[in-house]
Backbone as numpy.savetxt, mean C-alpha at the origin, in Angstrom:
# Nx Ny Nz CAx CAy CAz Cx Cy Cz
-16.70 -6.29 -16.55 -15.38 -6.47 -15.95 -15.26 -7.90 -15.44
-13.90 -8.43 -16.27 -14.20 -9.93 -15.37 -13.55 -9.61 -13.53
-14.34 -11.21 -13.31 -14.03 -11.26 -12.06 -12.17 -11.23 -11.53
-11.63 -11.46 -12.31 -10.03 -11.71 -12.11 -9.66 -10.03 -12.09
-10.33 -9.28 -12.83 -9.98 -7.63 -12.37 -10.83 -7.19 -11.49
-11.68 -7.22 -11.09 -12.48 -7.23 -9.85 -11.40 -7.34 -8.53
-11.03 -8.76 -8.54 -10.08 -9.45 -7.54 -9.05 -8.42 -7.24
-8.41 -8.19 -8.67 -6.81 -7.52 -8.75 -7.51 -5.76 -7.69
-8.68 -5.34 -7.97 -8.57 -4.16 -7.85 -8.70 -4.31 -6.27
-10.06 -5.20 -5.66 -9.86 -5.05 -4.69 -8.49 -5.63 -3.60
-8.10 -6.59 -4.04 -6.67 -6.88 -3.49 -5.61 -5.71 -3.30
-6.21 -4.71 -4.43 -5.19 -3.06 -4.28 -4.92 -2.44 -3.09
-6.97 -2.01 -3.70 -7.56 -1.23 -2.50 -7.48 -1.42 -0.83
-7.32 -3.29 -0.89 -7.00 -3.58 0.38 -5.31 -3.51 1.06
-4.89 -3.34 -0.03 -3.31 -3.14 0.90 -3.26 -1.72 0.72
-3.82 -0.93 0.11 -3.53 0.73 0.56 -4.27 1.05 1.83
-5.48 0.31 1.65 -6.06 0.90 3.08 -5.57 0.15 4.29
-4.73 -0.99 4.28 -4.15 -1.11 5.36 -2.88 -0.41 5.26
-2.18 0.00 4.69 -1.33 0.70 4.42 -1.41 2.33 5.61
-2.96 2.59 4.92 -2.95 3.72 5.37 -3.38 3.54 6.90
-4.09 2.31 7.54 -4.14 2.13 8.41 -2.88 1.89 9.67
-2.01 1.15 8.89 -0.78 1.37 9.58 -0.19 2.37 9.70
0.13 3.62 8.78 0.26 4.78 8.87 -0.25 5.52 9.72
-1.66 5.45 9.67 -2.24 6.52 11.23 -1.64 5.98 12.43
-1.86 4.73 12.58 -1.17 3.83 14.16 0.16 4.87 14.55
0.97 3.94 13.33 2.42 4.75 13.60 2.64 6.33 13.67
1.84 7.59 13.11 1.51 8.53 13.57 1.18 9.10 14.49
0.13 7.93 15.09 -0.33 8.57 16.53 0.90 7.75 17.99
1.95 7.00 17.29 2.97 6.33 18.11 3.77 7.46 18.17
4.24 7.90 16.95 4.99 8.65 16.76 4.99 9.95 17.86
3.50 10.70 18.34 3.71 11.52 18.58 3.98 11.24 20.43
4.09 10.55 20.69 4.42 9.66 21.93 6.03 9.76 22.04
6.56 10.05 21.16 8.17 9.88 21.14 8.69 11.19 21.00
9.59 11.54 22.28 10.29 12.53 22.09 11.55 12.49 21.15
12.28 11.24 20.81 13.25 11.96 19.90 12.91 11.33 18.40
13.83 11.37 17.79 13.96 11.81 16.49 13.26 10.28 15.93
12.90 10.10 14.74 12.42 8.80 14.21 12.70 8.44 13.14
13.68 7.27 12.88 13.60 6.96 11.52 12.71 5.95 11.09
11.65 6.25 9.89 10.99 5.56 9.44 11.55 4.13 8.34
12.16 3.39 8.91 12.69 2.53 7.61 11.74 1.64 7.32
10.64 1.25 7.84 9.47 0.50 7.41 8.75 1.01 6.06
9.17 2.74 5.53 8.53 3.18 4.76 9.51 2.74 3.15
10.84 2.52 3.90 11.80 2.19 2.98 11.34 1.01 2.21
10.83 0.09 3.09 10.12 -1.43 2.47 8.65 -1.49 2.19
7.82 -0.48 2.36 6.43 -0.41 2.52 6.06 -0.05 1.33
6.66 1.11 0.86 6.00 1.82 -0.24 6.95 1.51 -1.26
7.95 0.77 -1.77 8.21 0.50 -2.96 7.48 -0.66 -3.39
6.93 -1.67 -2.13 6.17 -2.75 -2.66 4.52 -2.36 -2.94
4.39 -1.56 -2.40 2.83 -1.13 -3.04 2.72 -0.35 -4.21
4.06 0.73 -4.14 3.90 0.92 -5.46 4.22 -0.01 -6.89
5.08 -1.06 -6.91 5.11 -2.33 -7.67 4.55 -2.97 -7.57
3.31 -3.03 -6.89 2.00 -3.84 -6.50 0.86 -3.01 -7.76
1.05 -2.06 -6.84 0.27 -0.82 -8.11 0.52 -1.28 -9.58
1.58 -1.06 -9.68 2.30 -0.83 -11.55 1.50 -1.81 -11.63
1.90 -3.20 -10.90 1.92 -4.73 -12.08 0.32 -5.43 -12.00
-0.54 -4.55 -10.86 -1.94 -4.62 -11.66 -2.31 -4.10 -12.44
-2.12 -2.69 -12.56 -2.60 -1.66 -13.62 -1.74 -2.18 -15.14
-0.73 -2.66 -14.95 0.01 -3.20 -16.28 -0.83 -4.39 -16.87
-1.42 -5.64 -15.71 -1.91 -6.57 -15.68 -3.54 -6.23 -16.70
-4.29 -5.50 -15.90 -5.56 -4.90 -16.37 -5.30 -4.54 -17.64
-4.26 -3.41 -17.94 -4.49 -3.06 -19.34 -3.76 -3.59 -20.66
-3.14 -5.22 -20.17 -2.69 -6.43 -20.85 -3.90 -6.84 -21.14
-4.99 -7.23 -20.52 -5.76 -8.22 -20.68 -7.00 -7.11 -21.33
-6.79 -5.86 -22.16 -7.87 -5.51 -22.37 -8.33 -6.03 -23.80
């Protein structure tokens, strides 16, 4: 595996797991709040990781 997919994968792995790290935070904020919550951070969060996703996995299996 070259090193440039190496890079791509862990560069992934590292924004899901902060991803998911921000997610627990805001979970355990969340339950601190009595009323209602709109999440619009998820509105901008997860379409860019998932187009983060696609255009490595597109990237990787370009260069096979």
């Amino acid at each position: 595996m070259k090193t440039s997919k190496k890079r791509r994968f862990l560069f992934l792995i590292a924004l899901w797991l902060a991803y998911f790290i921000w997610e627990y935070f805001v979970q355990q904020w969340s339950k601190t709040e009595s009323t209602p919550i709109i999440r619009v951070d998820l509105i901008i969060i997860i379409p860019l990781l998932l187009i983060a996703t696609s255009v490595i996995f597109y990237k990787n299996y370009k260069d096979k």
